[in-house]
DSSP file (Angstrom, degrees, kcal/mol; ACC not computed):
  #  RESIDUE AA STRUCTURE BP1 BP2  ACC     N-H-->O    O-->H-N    N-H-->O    O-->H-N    TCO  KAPPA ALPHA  PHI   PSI    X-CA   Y-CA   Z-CA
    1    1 A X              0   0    0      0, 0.0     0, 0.0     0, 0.0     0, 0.0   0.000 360.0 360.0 360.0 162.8 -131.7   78.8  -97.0
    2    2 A X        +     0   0    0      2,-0.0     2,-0.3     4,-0.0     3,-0.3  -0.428 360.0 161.1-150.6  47.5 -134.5   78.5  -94.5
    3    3 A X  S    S-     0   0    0      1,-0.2     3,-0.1     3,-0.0     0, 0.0  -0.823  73.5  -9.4 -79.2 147.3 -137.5   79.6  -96.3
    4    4 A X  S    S+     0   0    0     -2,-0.3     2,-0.5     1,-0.1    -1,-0.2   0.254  90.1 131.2  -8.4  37.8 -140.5   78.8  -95.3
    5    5 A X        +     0   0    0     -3,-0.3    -1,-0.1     1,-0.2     3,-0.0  -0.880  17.7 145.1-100.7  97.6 -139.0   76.3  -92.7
    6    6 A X        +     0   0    0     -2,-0.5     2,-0.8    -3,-0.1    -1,-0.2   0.312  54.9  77.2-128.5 -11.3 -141.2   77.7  -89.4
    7    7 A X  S    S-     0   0    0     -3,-0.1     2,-1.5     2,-0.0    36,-0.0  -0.777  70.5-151.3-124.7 100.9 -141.5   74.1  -87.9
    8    8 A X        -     0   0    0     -2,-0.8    -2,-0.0     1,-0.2    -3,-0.0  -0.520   9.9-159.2 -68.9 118.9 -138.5   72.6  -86.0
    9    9 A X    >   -     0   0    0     -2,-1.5     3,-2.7     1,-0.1    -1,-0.2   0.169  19.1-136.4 -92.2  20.9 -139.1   68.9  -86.6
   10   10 A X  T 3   -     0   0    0      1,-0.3     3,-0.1    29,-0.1    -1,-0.1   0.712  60.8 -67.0  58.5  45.0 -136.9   67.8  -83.7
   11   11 A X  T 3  S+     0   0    0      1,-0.1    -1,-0.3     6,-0.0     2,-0.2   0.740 113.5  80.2  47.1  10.4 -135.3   65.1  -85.7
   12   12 A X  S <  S-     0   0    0     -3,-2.7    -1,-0.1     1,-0.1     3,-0.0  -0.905  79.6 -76.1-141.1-155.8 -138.3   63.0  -86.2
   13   13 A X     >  -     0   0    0     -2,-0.2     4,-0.9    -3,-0.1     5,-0.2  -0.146  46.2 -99.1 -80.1 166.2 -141.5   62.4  -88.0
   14   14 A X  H  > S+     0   0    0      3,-0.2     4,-1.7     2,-0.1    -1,-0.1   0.952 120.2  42.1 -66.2 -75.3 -144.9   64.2  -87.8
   15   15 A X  H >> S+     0   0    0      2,-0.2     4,-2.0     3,-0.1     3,-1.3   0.590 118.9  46.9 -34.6 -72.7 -147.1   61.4  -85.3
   16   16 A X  H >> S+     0   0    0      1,-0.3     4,-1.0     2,-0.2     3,-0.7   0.675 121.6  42.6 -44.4 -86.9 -143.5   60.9  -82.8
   17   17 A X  H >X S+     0   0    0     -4,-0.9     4,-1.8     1,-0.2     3,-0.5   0.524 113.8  44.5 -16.4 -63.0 -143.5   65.0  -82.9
   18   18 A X  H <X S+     0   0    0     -4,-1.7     4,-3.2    -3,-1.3    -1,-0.2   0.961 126.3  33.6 -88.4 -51.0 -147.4   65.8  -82.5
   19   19 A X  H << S+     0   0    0     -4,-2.0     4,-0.4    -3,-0.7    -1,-0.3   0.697 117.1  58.6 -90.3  -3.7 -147.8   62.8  -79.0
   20   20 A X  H <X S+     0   0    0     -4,-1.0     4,-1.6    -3,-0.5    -1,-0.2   0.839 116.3  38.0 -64.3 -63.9 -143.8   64.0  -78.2
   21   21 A X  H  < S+     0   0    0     -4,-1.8    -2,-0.3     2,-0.3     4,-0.3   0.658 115.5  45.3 -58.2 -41.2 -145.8   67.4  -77.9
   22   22 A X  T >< S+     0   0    0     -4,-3.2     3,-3.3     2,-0.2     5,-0.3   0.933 115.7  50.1 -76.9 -88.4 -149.0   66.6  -76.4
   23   23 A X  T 3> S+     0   0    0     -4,-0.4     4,-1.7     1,-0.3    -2,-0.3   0.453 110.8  45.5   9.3 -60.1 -147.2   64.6  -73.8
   24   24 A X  H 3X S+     0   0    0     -4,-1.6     4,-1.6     2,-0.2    -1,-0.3   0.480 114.9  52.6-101.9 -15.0 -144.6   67.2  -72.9
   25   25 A X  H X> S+     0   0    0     -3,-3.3     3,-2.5    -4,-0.3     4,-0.5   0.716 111.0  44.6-110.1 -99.3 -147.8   70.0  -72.8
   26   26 A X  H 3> S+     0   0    0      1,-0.3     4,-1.6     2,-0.2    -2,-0.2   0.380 110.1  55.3 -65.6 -12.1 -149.9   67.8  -70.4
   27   27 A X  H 3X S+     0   0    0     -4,-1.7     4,-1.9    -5,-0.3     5,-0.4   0.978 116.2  46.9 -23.9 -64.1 -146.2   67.1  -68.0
   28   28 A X  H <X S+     0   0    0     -3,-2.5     4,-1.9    -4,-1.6    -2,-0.2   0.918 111.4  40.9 -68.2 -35.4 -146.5   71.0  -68.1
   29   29 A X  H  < S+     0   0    0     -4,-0.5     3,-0.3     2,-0.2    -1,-0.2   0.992 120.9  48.8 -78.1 -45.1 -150.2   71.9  -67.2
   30   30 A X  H  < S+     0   0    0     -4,-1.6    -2,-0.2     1,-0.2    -1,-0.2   0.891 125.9  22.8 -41.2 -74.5 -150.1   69.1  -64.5
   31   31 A X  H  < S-     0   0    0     -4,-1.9     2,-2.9     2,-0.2    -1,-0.2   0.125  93.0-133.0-102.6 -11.1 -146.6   70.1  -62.8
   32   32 A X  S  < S+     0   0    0     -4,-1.9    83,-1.2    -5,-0.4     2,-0.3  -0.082  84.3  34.4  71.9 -50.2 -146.6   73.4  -63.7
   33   33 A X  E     -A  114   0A   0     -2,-2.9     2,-0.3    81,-0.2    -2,-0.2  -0.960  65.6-168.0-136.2 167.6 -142.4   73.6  -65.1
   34   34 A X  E     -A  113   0A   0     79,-1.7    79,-1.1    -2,-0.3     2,-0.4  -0.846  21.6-130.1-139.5 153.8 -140.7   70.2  -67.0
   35   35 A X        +     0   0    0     -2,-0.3     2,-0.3    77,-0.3    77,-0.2  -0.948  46.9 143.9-114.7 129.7 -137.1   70.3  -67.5
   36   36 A X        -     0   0    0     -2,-0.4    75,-2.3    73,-0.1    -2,-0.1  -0.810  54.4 -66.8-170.5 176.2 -136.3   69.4  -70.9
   37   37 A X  B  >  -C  110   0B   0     73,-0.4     4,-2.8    -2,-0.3    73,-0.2  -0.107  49.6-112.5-157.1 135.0 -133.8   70.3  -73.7
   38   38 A X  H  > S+     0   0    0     71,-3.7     4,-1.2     1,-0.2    74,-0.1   0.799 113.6  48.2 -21.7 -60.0 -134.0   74.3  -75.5
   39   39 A X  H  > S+     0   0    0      1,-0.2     4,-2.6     2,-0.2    -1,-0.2   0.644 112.0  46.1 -86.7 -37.9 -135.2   73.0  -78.9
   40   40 A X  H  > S+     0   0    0      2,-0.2     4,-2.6     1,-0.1     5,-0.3   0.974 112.4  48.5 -84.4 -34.6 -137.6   71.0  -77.5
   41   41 A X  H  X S+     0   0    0     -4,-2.8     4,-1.4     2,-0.2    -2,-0.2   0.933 109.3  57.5 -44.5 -48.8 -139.1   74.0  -74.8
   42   42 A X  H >X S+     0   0    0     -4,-1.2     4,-1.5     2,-0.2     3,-1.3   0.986 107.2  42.0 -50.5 -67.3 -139.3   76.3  -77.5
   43   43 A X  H 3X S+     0   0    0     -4,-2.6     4,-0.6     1,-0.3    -1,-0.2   0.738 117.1  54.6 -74.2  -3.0 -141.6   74.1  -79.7
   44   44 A X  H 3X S+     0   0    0     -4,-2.6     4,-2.1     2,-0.2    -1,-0.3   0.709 107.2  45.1 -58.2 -34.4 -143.5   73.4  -76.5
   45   45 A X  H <X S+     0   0    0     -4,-1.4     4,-2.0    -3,-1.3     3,-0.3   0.964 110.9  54.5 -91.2 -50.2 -144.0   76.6  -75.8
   46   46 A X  H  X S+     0   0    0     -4,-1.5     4,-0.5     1,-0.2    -2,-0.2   0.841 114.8  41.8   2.3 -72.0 -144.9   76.9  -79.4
   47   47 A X  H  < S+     0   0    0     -4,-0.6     4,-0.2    -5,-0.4    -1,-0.2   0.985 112.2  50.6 -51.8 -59.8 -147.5   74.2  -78.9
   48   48 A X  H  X S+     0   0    0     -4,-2.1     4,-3.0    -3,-0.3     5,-0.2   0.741  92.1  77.0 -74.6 -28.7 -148.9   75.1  -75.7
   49   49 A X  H  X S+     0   0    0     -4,-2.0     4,-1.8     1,-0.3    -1,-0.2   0.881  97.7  38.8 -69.2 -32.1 -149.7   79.0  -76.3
   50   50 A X  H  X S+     0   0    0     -4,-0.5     4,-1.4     2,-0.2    -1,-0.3   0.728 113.8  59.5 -86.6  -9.0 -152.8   79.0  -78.3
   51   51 A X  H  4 S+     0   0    0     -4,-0.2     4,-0.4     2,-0.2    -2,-0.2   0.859 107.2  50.7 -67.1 -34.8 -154.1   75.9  -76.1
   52   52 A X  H  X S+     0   0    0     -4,-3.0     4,-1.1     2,-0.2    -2,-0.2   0.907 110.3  44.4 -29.4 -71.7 -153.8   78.2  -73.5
   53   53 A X  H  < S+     0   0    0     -4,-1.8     4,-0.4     1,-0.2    -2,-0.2   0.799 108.3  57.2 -51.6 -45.0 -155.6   80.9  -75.0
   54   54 A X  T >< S+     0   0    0     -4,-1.4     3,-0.8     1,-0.2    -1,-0.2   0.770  96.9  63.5 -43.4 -42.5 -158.2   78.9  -76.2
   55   55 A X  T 34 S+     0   0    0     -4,-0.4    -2,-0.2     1,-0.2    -1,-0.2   0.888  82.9  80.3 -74.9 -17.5 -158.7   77.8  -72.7
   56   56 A X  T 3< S+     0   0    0     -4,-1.1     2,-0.6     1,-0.2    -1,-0.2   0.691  94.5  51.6 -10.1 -52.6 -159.7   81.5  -71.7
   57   57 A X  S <  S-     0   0    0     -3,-0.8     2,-1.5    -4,-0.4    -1,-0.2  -0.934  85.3-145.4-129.3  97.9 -163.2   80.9  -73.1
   58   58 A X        +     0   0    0     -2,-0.6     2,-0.2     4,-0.0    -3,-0.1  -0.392  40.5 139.3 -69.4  83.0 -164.9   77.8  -71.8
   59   59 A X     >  -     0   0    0     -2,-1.5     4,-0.6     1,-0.1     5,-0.1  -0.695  65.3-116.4-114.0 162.6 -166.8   76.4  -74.3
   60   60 A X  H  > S+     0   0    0     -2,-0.2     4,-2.1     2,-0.2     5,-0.1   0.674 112.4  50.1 -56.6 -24.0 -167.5   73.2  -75.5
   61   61 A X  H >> S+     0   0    0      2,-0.1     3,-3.4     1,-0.1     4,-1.1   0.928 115.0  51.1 -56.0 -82.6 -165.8   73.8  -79.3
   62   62 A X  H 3> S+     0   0    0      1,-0.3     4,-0.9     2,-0.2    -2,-0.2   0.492 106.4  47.8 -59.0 -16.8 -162.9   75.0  -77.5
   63   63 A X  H 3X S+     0   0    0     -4,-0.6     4,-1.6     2,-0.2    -1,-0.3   0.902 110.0  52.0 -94.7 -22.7 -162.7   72.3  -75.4
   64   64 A X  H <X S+     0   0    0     -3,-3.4     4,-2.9    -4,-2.1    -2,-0.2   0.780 111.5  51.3 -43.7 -40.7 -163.0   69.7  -78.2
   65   65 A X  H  X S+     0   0    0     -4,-1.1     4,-1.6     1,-0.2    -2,-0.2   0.994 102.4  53.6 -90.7 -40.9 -160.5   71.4  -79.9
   66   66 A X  H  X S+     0   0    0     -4,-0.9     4,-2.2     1,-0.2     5,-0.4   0.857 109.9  57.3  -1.9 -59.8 -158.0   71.5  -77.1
   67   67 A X  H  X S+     0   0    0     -4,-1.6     4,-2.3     1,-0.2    -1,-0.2   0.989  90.8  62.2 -43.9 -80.4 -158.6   67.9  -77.0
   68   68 A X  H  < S+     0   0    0     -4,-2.9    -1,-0.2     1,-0.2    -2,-0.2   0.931 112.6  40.2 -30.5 -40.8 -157.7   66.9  -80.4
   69   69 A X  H  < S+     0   0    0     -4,-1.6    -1,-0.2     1,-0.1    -2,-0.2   0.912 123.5  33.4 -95.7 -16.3 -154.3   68.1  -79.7
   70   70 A X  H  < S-     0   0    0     -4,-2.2    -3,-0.2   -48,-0.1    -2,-0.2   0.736  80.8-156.5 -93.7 -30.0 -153.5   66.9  -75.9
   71   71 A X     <  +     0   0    0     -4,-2.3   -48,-0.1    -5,-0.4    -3,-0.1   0.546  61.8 106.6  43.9 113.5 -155.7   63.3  -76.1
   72   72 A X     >  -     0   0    0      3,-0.0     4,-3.4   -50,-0.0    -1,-0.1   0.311  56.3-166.6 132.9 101.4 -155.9   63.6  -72.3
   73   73 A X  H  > S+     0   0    0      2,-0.2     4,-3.4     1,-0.2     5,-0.1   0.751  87.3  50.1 -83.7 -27.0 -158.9   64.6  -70.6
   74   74 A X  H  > S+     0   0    0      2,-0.2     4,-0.6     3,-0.1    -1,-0.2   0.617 113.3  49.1 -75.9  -8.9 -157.7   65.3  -67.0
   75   75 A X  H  > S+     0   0    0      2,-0.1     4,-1.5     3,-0.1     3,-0.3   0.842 115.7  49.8-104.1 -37.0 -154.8   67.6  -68.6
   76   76 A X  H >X S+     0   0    0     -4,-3.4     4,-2.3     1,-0.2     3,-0.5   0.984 113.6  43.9 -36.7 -65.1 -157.8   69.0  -70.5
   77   77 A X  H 3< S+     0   0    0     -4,-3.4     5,-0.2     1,-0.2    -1,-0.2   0.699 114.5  46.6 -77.1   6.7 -159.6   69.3  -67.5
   78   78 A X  H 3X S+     0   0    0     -4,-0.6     4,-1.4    -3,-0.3     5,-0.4   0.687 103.1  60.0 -77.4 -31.6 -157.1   70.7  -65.7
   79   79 A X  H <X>S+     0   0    0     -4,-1.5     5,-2.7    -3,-0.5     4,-1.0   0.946 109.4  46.6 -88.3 -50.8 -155.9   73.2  -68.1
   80   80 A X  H  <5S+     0   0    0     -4,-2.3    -1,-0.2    -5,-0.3    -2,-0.1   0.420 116.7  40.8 -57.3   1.3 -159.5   74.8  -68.0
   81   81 A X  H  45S+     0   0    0     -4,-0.1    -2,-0.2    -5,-0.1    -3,-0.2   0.752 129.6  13.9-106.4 -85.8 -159.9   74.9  -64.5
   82   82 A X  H  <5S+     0   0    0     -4,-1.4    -3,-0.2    -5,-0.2    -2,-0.2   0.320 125.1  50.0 -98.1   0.1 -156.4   76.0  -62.8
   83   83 A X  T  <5S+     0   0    0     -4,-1.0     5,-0.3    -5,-0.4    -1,-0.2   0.708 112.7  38.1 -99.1 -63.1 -154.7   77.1  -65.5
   84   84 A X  S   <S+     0   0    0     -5,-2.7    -2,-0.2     1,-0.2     4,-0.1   0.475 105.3  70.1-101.1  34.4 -156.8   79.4  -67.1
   85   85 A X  S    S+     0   0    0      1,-0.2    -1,-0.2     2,-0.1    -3,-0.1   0.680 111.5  34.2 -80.1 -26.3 -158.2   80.8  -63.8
   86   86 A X  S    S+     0   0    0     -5,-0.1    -1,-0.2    -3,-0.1    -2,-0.2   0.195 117.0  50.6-104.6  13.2 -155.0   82.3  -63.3
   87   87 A X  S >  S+     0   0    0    -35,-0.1     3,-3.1    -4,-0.1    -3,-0.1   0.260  82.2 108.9-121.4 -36.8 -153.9   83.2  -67.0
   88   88 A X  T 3  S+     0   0    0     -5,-0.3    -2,-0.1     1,-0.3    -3,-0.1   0.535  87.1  28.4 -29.0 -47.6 -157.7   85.1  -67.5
   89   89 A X  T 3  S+     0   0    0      2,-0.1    -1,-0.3     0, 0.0    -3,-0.0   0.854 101.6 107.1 -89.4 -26.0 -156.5   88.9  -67.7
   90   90 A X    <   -     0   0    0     -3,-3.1    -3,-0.1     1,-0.1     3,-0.1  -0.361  61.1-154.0 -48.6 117.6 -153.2   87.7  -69.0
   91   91 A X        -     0   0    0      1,-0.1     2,-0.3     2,-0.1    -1,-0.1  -0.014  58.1 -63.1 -86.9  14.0 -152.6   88.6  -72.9
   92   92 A X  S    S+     0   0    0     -5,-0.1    -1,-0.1     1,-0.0   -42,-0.0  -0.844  94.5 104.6 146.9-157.3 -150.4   86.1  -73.9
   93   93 A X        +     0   0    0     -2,-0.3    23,-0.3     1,-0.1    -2,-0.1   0.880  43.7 156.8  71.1  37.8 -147.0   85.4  -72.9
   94   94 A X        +     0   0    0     21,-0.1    22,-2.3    22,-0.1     2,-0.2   0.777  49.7  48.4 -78.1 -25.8 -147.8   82.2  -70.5
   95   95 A X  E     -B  115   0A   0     20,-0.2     2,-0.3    21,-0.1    20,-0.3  -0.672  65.4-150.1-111.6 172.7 -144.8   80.1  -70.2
   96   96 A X  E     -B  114   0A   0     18,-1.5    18,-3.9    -2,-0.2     2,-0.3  -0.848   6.4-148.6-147.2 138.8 -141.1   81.1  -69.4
   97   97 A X  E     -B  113   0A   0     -2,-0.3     2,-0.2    16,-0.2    16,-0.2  -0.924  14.5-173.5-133.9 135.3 -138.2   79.4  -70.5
   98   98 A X        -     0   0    0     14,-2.7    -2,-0.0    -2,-0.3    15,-0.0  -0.873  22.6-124.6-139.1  94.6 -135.4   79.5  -68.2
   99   99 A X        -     0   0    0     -2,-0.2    12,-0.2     1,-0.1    10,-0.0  -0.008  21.0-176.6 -33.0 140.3 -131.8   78.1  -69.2
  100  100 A X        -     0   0    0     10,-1.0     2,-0.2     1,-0.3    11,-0.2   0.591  44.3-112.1-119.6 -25.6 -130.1   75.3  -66.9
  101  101 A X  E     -D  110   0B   0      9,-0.5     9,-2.9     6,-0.0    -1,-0.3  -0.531  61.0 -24.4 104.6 171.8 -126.8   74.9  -68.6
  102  102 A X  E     -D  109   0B   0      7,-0.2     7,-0.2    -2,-0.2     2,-0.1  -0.270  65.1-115.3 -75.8 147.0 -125.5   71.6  -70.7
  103  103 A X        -     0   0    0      5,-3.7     7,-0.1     1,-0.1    -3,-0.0  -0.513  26.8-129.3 -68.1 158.5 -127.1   68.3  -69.7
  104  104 A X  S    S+     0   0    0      3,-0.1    -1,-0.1    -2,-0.1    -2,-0.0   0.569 100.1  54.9-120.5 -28.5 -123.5   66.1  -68.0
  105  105 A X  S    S+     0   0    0      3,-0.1    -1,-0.1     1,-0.1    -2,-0.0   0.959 135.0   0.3 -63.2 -45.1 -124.3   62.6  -70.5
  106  106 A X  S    S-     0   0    0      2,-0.1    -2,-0.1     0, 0.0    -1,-0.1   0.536  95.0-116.3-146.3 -46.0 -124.4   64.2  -74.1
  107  107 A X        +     0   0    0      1,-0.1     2,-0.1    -6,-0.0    -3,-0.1   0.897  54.9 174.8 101.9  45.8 -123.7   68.0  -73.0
  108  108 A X        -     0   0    0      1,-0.1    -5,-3.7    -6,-0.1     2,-0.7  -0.486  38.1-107.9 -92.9 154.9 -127.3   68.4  -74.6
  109  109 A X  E     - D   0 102B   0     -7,-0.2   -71,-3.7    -2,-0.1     2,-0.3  -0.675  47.8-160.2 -62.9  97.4 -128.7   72.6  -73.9
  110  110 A X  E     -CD  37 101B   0     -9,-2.9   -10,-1.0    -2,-0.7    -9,-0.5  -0.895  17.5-179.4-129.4 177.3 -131.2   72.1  -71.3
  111  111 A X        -     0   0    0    -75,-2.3     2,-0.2    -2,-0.3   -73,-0.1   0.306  23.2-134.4-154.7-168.3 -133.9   74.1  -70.3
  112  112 A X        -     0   0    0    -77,-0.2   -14,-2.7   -74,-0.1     2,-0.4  -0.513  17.2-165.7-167.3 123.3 -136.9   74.5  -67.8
  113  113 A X  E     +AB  34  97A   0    -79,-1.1   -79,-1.7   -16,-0.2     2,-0.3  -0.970  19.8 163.7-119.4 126.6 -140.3   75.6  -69.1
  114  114 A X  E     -AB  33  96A   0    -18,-3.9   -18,-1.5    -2,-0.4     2,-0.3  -0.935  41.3 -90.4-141.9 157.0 -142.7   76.7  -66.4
  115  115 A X  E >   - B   0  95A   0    -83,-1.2     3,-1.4   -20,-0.3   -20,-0.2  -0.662  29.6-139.7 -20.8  96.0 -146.0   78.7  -66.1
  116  116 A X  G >  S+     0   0    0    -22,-2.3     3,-0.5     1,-0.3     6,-0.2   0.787  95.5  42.9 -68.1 -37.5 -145.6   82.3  -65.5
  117  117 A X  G 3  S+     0   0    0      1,-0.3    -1,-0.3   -23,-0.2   -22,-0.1   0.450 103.1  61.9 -78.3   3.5 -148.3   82.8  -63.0
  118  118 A X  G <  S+     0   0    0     -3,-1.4     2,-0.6   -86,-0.1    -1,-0.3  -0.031  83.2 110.3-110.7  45.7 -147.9   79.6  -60.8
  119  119 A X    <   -     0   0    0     -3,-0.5     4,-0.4     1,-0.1     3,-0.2  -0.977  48.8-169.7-114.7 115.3 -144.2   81.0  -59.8
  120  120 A X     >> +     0   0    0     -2,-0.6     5,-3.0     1,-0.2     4,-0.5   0.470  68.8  47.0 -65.4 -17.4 -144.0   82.0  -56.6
  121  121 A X  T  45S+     0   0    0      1,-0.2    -1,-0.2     2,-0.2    -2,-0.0   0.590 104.9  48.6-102.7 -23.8 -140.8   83.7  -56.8
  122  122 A X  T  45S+     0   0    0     -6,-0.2    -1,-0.2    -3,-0.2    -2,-0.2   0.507 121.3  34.0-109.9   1.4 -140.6   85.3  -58.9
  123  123 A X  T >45S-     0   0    0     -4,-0.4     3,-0.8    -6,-0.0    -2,-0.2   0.331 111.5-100.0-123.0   6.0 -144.2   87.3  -58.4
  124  124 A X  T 3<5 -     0   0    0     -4,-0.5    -3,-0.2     1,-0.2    -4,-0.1   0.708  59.9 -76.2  96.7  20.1 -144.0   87.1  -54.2
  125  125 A X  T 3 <S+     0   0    0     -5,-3.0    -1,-0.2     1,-0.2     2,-0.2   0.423 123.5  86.0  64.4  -7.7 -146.2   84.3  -53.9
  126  126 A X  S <  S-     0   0    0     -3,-0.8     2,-0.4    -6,-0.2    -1,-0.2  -0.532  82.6-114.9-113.2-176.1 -149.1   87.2  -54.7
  127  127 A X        -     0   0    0     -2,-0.2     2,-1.3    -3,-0.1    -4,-0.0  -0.868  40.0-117.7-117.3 139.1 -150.4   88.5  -58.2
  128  128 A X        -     0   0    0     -2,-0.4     2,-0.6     1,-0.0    -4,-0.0  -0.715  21.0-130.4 -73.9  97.1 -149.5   92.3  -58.6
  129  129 A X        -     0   0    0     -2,-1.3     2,-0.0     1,-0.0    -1,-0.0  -0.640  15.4-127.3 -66.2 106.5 -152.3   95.0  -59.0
  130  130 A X        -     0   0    0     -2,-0.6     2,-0.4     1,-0.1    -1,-0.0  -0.305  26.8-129.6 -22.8 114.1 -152.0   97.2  -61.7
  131  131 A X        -     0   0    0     -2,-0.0     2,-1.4     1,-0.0    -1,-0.1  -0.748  10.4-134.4 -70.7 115.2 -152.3  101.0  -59.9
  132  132 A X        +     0   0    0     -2,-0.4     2,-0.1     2,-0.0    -2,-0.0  -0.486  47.8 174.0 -69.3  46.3 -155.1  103.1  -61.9
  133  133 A X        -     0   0    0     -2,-1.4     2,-0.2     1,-0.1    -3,-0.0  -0.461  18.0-150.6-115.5 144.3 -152.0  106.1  -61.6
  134  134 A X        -     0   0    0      2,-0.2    -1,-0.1    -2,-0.1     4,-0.1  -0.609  23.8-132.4-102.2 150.0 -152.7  109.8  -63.7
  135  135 A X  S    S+     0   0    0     -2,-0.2     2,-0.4     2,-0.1    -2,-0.0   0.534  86.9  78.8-106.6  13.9 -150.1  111.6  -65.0
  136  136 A X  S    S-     0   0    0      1,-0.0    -2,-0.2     0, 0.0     2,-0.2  -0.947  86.5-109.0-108.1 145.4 -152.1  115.1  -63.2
  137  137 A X        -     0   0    0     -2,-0.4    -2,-0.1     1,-0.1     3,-0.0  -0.367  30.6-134.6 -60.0 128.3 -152.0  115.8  -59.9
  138  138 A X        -     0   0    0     -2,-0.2     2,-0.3    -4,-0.1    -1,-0.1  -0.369  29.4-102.1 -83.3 176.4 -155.3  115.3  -58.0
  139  139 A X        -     0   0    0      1,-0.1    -1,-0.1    -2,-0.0     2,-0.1  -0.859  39.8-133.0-104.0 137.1 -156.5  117.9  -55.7
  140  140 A X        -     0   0    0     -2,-0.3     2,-0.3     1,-0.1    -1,-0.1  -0.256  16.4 -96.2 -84.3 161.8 -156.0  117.3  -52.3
  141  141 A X        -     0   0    0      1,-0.1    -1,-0.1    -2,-0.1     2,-0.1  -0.538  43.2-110.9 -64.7 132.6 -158.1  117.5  -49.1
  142  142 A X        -     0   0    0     -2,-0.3     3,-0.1     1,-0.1    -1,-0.1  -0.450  24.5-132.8 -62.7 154.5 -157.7  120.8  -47.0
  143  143 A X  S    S+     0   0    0      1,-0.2    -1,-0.1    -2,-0.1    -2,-0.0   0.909 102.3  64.3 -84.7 -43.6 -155.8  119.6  -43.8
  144  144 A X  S    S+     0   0    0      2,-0.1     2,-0.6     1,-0.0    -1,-0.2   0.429  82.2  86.8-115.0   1.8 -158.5  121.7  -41.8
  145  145 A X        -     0   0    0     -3,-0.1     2,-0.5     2,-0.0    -1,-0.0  -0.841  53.2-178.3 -80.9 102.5 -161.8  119.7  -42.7
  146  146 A X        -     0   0    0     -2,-0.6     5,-0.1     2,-0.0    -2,-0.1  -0.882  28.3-113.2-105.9 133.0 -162.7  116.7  -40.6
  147  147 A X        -     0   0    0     -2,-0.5     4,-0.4     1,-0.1    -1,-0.0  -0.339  32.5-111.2 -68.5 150.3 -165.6  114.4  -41.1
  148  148 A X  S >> S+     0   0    0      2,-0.2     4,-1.5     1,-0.2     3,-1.0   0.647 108.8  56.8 -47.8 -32.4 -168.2  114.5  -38.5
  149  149 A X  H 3> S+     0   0    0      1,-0.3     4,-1.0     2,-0.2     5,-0.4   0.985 103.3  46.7 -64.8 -67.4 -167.6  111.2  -37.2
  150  150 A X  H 34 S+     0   0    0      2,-0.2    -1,-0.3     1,-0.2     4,-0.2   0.648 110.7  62.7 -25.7 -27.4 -163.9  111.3  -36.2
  151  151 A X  H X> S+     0   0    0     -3,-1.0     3,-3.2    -4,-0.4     4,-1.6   0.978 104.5  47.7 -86.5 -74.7 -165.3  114.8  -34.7
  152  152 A X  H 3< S+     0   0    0     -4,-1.5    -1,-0.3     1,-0.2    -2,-0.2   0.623 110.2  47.6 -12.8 -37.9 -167.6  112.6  -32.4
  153  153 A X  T 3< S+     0   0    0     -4,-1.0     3,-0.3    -3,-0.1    -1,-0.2   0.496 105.6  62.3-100.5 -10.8 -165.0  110.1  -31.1
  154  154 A X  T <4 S+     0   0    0     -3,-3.2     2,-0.6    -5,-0.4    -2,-0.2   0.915 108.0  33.9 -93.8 -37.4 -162.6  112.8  -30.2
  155  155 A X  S  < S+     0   0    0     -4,-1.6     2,-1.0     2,-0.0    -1,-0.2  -0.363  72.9 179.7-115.0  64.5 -164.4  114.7  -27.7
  156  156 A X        -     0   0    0     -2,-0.6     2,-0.4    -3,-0.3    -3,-0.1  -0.475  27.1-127.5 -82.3 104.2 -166.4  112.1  -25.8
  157  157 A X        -     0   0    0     -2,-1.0     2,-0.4     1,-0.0    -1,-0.1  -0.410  19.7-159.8 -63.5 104.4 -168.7  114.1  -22.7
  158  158 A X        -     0   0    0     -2,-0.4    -2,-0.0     2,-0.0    -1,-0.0  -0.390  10.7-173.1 -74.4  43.5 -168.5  112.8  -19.3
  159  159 A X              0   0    0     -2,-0.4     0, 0.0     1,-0.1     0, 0.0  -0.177 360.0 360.0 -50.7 128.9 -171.1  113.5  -16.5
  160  160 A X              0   0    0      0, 0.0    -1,-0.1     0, 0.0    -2,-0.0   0.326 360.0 360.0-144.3 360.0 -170.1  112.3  -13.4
């Protein structure tokens, strides 16, 4: 039975687990994707997402607490800078986990966990703009109106 068992302990103890996990989160804000094993991407991703969110809103609380869980003040400052300049409008969802196929040593599941916005490939190198689109038909210009300037440039008067 698996009640209230919400925490994959990754076959070790809480300290290895919590500095496995802060480790593996400042690899990822640094480098942007890690290659690493399903079980462990999952609780990374797990890990990472409300540090993320947190970083939204720069504050000093927020950065304290940030802290507490990465102990590493350049992946702290990193993660508030470039990370959540390019997360801001974003409402969750930050990482992507992408299967790789069995590992060749131990034939372990492994994985790549990357940053949704810093992938170039899969978003064009560009960020997509949302289109403001109605589901009524606007009213159109009459074809037979022209603004005064264009009227000006067309017919340009020569004395010679």
């Amino acid at each position: 039975m698996r009640h209230g068992k919400k925490v994959n302990h990754l076959s070790r103890q809480a300290g290895h687990r919590k500095s496995m996990l802060a480790n593996m989160a400042v690899s990822l804000i640094t480098h942007k994707r890690i290659n690493t094993t399903v079980a462990k991407a999952k609780a990374l991703k797990q890990f990472i997402e409300p540090l993320v969110t947190k970083s939204k809103e720069d504050t000093t609380h927020n950065r304290r607490t940030v802290f507490a869980y990465l102990r590493d003040k350049d992946g702290v400052t990193e993660l508030f800078r470039e990370v959540a300049a390019k997360v801001g409008d974003r409402p969750g969802g930050y990482t992507r986990i992408i299967k790789l196929g069995n590992r060749l040593g131990d034939n372990a599941d492994m994985a790549m966990i990357e940053f949704v916005d810093f992938n170039e490939l899969y978003n064009g190198g560009k960020k997509e703009a949302k289109k403001a689109t109605t589901r009524r038909g606007k009213a159109k210009k009459a074809e037979g109106t022209e603004t005064p300037a264009a009227e000006a440039t067309e017919a340009p008067a020569t004395e010679e």
